[in-house]
C-alpha positions as CSV (number, residue, x, y, z in Angstrom):
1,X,4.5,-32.9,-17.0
2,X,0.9,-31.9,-15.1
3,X,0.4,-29.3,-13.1
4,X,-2.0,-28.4,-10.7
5,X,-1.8,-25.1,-11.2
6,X,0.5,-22.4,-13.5
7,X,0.6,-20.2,-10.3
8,X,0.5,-20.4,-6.7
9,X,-0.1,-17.1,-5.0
10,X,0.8,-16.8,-1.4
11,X,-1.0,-14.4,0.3
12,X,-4.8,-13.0,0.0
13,X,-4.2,-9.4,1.0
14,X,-5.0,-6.8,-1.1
15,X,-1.4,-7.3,-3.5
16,X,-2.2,-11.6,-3.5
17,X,-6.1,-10.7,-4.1
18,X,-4.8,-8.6,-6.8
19,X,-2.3,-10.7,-8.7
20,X,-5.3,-13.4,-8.7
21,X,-7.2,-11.8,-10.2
22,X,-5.0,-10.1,-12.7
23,X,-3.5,-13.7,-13.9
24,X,-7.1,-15.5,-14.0
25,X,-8.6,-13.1,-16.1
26,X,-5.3,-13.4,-18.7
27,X,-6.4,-17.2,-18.4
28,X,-3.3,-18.3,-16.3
29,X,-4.6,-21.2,-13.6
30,X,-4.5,-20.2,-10.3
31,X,-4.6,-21.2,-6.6
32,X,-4.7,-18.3,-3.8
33,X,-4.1,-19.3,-0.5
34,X,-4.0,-17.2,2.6
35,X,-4.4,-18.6,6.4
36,X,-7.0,-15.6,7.7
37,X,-9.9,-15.7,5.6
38,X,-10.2,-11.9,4.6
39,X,-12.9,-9.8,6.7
40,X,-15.0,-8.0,4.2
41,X,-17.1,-6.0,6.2
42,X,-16.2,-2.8,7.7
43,X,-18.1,-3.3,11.2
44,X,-16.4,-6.8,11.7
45,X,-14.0,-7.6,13.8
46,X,-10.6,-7.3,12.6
47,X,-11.6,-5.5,9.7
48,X,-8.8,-3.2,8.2
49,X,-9.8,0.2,8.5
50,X,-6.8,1.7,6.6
51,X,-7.1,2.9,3.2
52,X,-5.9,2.8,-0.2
53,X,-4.8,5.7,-2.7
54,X,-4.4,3.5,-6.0
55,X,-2.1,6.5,-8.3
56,X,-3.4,6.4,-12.1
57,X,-1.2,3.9,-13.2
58,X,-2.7,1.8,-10.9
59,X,-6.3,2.2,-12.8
60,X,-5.2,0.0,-15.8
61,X,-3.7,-2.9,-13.2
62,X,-6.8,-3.0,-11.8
63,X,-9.4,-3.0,-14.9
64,X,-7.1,-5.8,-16.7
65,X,-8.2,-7.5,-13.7
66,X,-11.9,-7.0,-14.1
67,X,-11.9,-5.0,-10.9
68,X,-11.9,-1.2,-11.7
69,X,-15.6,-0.9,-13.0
70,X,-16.7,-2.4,-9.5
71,X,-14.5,-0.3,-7.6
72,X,-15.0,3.7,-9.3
73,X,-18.5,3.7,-7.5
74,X,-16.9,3.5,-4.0
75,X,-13.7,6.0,-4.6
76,X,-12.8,9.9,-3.6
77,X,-10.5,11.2,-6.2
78,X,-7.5,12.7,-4.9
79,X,-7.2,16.1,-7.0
80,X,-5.2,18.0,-4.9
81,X,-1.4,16.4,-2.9
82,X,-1.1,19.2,0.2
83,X,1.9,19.5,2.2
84,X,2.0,21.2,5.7
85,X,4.5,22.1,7.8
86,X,3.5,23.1,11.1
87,X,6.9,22.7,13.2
88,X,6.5,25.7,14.7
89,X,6.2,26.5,18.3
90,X,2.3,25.7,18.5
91,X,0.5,23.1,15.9
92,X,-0.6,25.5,13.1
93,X,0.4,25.3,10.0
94,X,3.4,27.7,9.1
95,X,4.2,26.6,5.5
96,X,1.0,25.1,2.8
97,X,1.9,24.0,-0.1
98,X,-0.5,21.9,-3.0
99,X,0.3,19.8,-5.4
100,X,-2.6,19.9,-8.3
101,X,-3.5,16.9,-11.1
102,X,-4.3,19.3,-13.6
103,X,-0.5,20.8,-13.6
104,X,0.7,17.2,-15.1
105,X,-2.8,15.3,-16.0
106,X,-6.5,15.2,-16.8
107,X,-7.2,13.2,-14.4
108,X,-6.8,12.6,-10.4
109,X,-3.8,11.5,-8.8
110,X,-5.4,9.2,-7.5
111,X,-8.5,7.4,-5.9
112,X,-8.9,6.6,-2.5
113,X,-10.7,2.9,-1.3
114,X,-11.3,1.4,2.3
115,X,-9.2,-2.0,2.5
116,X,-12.0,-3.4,3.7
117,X,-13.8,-2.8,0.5
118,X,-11.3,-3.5,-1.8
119,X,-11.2,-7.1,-0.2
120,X,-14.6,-7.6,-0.6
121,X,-14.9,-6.5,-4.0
122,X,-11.6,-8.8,-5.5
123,X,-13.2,-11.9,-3.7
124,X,-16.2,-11.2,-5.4
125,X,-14.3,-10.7,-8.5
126,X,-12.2,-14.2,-7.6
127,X,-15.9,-16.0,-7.6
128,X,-16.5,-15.0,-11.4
129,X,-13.0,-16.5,-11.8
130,X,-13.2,-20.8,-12.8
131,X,-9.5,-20.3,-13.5
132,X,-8.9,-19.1,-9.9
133,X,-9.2,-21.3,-6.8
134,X,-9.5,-18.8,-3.8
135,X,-8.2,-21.1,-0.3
136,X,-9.2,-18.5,2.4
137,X,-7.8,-20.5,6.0
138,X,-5.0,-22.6,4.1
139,X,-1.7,-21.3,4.5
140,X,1.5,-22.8,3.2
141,X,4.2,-25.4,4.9
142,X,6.6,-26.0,2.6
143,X,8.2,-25.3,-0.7
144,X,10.5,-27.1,-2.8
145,X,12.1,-25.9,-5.7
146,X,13.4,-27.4,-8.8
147,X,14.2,-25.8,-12.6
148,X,10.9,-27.3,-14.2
149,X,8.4,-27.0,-11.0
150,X,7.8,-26.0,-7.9
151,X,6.2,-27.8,-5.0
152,X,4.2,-26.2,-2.6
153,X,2.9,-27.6,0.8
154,X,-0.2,-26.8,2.4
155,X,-1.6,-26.5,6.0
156,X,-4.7,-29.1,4.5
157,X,-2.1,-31.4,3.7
158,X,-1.9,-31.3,0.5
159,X,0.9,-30.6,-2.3
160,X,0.6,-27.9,-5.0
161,X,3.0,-28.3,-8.0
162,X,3.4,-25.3,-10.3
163,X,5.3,-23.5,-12.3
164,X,5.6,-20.1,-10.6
165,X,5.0,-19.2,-6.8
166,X,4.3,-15.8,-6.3
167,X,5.0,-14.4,-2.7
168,X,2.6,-11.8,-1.4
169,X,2.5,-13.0,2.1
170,X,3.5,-9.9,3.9
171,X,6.8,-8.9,5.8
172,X,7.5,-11.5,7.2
173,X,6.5,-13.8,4.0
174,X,7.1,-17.5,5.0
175,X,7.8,-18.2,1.0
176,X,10.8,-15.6,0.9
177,X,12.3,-17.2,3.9
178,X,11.7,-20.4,2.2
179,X,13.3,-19.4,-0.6
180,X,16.5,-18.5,1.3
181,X,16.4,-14.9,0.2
182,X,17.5,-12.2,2.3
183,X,15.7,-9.1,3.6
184,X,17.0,-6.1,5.0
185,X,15.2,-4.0,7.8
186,X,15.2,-0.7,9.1
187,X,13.0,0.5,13.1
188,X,12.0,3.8,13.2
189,X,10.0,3.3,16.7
190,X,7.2,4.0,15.3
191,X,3.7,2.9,15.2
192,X,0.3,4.3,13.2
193,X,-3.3,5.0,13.7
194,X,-5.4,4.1,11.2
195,X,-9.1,4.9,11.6
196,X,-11.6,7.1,9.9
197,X,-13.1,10.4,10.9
198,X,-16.1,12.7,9.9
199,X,-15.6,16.9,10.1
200,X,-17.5,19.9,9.4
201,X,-15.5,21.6,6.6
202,X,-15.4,19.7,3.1
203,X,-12.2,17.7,2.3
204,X,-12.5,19.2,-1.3
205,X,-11.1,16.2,-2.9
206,X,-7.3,17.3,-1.2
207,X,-5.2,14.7,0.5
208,X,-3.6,16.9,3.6
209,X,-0.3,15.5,5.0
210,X,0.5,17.4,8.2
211,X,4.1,17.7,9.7
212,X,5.6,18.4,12.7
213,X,7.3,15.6,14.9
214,X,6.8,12.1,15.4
215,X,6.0,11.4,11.3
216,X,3.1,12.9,9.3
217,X,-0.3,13.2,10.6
218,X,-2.3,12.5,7.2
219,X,-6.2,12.7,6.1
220,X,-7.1,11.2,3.0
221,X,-10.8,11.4,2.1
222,X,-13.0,9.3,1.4
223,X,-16.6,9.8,0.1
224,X,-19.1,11.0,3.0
225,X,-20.6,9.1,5.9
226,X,-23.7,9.2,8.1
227,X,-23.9,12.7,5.8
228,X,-21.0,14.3,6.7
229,X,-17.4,14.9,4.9
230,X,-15.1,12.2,5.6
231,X,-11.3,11.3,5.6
232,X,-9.1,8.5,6.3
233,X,-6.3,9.1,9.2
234,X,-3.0,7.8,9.0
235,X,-1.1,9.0,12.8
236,X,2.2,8.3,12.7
237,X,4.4,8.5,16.0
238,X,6.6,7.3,18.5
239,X,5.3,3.5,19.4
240,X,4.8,4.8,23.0
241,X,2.5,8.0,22.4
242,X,0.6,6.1,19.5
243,X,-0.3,3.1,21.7
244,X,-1.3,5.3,24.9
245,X,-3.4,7.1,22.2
246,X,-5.3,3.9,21.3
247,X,-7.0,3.4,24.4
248,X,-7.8,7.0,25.3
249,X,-11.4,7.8,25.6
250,X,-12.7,8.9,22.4
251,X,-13.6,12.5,23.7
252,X,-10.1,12.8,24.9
253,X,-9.1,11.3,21.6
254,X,-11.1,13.6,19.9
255,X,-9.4,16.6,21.1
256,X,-6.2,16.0,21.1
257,X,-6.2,14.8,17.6
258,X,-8.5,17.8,16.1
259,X,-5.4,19.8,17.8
260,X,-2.9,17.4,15.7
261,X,-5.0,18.1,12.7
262,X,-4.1,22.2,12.5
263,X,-8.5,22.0,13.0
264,X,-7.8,22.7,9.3
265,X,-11.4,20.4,8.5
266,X,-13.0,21.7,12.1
267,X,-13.2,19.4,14.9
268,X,-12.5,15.5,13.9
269,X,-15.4,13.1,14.9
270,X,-14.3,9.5,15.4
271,X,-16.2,7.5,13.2
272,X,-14.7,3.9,13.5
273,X,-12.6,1.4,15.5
274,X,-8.8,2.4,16.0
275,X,-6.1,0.0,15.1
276,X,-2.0,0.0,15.8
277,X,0.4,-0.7,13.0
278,X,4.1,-1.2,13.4
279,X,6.1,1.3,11.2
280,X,9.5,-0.7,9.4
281,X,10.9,0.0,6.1
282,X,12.2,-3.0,4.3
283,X,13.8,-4.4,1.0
284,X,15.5,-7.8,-0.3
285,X,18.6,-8.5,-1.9
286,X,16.6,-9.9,-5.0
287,X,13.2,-10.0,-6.3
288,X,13.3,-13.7,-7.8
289,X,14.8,-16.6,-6.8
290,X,14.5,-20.2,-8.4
291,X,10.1,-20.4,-9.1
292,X,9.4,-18.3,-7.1
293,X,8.3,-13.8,-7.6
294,X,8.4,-11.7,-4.5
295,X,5.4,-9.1,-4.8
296,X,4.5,-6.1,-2.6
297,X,5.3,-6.4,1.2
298,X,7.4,-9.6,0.6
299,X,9.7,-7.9,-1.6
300,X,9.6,-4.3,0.2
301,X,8.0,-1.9,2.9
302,X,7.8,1.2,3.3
303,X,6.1,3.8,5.8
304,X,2.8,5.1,4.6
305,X,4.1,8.4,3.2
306,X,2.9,9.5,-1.0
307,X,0.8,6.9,-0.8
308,X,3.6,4.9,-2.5
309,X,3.2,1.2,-0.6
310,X,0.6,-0.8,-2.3
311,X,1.1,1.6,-5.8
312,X,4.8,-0.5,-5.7
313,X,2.9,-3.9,-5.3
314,X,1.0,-2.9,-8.0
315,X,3.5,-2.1,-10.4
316,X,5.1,-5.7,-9.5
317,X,1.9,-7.5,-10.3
318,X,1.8,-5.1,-13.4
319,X,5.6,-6.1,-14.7
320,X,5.2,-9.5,-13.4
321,X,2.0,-10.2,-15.9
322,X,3.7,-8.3,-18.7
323,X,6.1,-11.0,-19.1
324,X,4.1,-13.7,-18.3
325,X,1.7,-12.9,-21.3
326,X,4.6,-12.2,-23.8
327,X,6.1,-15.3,-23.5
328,X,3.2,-17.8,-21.3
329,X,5.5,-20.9,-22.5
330,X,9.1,-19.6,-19.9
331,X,6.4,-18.8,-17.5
332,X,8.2,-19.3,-14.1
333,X,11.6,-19.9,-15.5
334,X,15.0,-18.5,-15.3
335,X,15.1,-16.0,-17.9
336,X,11.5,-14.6,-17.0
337,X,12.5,-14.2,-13.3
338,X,15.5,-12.4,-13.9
339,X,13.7,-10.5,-16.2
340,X,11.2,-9.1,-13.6
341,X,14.0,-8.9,-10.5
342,X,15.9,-6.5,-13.1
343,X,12.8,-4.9,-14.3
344,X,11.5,-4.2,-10.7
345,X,14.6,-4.0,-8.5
346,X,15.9,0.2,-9.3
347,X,12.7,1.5,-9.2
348,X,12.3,-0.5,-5.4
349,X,15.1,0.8,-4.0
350,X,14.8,4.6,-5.3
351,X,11.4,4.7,-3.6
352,X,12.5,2.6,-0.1
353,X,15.6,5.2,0.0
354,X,13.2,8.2,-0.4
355,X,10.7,7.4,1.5
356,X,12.9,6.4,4.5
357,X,14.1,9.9,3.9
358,X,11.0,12.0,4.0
359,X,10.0,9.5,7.1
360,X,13.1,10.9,9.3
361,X,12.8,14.2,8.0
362,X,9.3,14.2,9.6
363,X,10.0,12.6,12.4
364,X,12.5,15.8,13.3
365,X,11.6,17.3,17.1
366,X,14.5,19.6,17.2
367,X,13.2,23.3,16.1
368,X,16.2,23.9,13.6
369,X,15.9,20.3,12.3
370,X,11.9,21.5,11.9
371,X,13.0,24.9,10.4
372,X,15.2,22.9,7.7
373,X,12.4,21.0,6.4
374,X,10.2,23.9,6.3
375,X,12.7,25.8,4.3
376,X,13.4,22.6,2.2
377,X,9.8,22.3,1.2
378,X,9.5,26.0,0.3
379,X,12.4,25.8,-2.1
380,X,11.4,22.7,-3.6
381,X,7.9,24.0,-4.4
382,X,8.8,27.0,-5.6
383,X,10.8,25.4,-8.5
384,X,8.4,24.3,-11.7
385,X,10.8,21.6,-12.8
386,X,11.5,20.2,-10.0
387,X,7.4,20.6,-8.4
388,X,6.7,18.6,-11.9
389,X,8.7,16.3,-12.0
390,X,8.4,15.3,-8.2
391,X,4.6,14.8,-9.3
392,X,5.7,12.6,-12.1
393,X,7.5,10.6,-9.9
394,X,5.2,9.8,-6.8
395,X,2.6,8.7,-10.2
396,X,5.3,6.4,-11.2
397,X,4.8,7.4,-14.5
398,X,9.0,8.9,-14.0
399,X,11.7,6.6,-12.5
């Protein structure tokens, strides 16, 4: 029986762009589509100014794909994990607390990349690539599913048959719901600001996550621009506040969220476009189904909190490839999909539940709800086991 291709990979985000490049350079044939070709250039329109902290495990994902060597040049390592409470009765931090690498680890956490970046740098990689076919403005139609094959339609009009489909076309993945397989969905109200700032005081290599109502106000840095220190903002809050916030003047922007900030970098400078993202967290019955591999935010979402989102995608693709190269013959089939949903499926759900938690618990406004999760930080940093192993688990080196 022919084949056009072993894998079909829905989606060309970062997780699809990813998984790509991952199964072409094991020497699996593949064909990447994605209706928006990805923008690649962070002054373009519609370019995603959000970033990515890829955790260490993350490090060997991406050099089996022949991406990490092109990436290192462009990262800020993430040596330092703070936490700050400032739920008091003005926005100053009360209660500091840092995590540090070199308690559990040579190296960083973590290293932090523009989205942008990373999508120009794995369709560059996807061009060294004969074994991978990258369709940037082809989406899919159809699918059709049966024990030997799948069949995939295209919005080109023509027909894809293959032996796996991987899913990594976002929440609301048009191959899951294909597939018949159920999602479940939880609103929080909230929306984020993603954009990227410049300040006077040195980010020191230390991720900042700053609480006191709404969610987390979060700088992540990134390596400096125009000659000045620079972070990543993530701004999570009430839909209503974030959106009014979008389309303030930047001056008035600028002040209000240095204030948000604790000033704990000096006054923020704006130093790109803002864009709005919906805040959901969400998870599906299974991870498999007949064919077909749900992958990052087809398979699960969850607020941007411990950097844990695309680190989850990754360690799909990561399990995902595992068994594809032990046994490249059941490639697609029955026992291989079970394989990964069961492989997968414990560690997803531990990490939707928590994070869901620590997202309410920072979205407290009452002040005793705010006192509690002061005191609840306190205690759990000030036990060694527990500080350790909570390390070990936002790595994903502990389940």
């Amino acid at each position: 029986m022919t084949h056009d291709c072993d894998i079909l990979i829905s989606g060309g985000g970062i997780a699809g762009l990813t998984a790509a490049a991952a199964f072409g350079t094991a020497g699996f044939d593949v064909i990447c589509v994605d209706p928006a070709p990805p923008v690649t250039d962070r002054d373009a329109a519609g370019a995603d100014m959000r970033t990515t902290a890829m955790l260490q495990p993350a490090r060997d994902v991406l050099a089996a794909a022949g991406l990490w060597d092109a990436l290192i040049p462009h990262a800020a390592e993430l040596q330092i994990m703070r936490i700050v409470d400032a739920g008091g009765e003005l926005p100053e931090p009360r209660v500091t607390r840092e995590f540090d690498a070199s308690d559990i680890s040579d190296a960083p956490f973590g290293w932090n990349f523009p989205n942008w970046l990373l999508r120009r740098e794995m369709v560059a990689r996807l061009t060294q690539l004969s074994n991978v076919d990258f369709r940037p403005g082809t989406g899919t139609t159809s699918l059709f599913r049966r024990m030997s094959q799948a069949r995939v339609g295209l919005t080109d009009g023509t027909r894809v048959t293959t032996r796996l489909v991987i899913a990594a076309d976002g929440r609301s993945s048009p191959m899951r719901e294909a597939a018949g397989i159920k999602v479940s969905t939880r609103h929080y109200g909230q929306k984020a600001l993603a954009f990227a700032v410049t300040h006077p005081i040195p980010h020191d290599n230390v991720s900042t996550e700053i609480h006191r109502s709404g969610g987390p106000f979060t700088l992540v840095p990134l390596p400096d621009f125009d000659g000045m220190p620079s972070s990543a903002v993530v701004w999570m809050d009430d839909g209503r506040a974030t959106q009014d916030r979008a389309t303030l003047d930047v001056p008035a922007f600028e002040a209000e969220m240095s204030l948000r900030s604790c000033t704990l970098f000096g006054p923020l400078t704006l130093a790109s476009p803002r864009t709005v993202w919906p805040i959901i967290s969400q998870h599906t019955d299974r991870l498999s189904g007949e064919r077909i591999a749900l992958i990052a935010e087809a398979a699960h979402v969850v607020p941007p909190i411990g950097a844990q989102g695309l680190n989850m995608s990754l360690r799909d693709i990561a399990s995902l490839l595992n068994l594809a190269q032990k046994s490249p013959e059941q490639l697609g089939d029955a026992a291989m999909l079970d394989a990964y949903h069961k492989a997968r499926y414990a560690d997803v759900q531990l990490r939707v539940r928590g994070i869901d938690l620590l997202n309410r618990v920072s979205q407290a406004r009452a002040p005793l709800a705010r006192d509690a999760r002061a005191a609840g930080l306190n205690a759990l940093y000030s036990l060694a086991p527990v500080r350790k192993m909570l390390m070990q688990m936002g790595l994903g080196v502990r389940s």
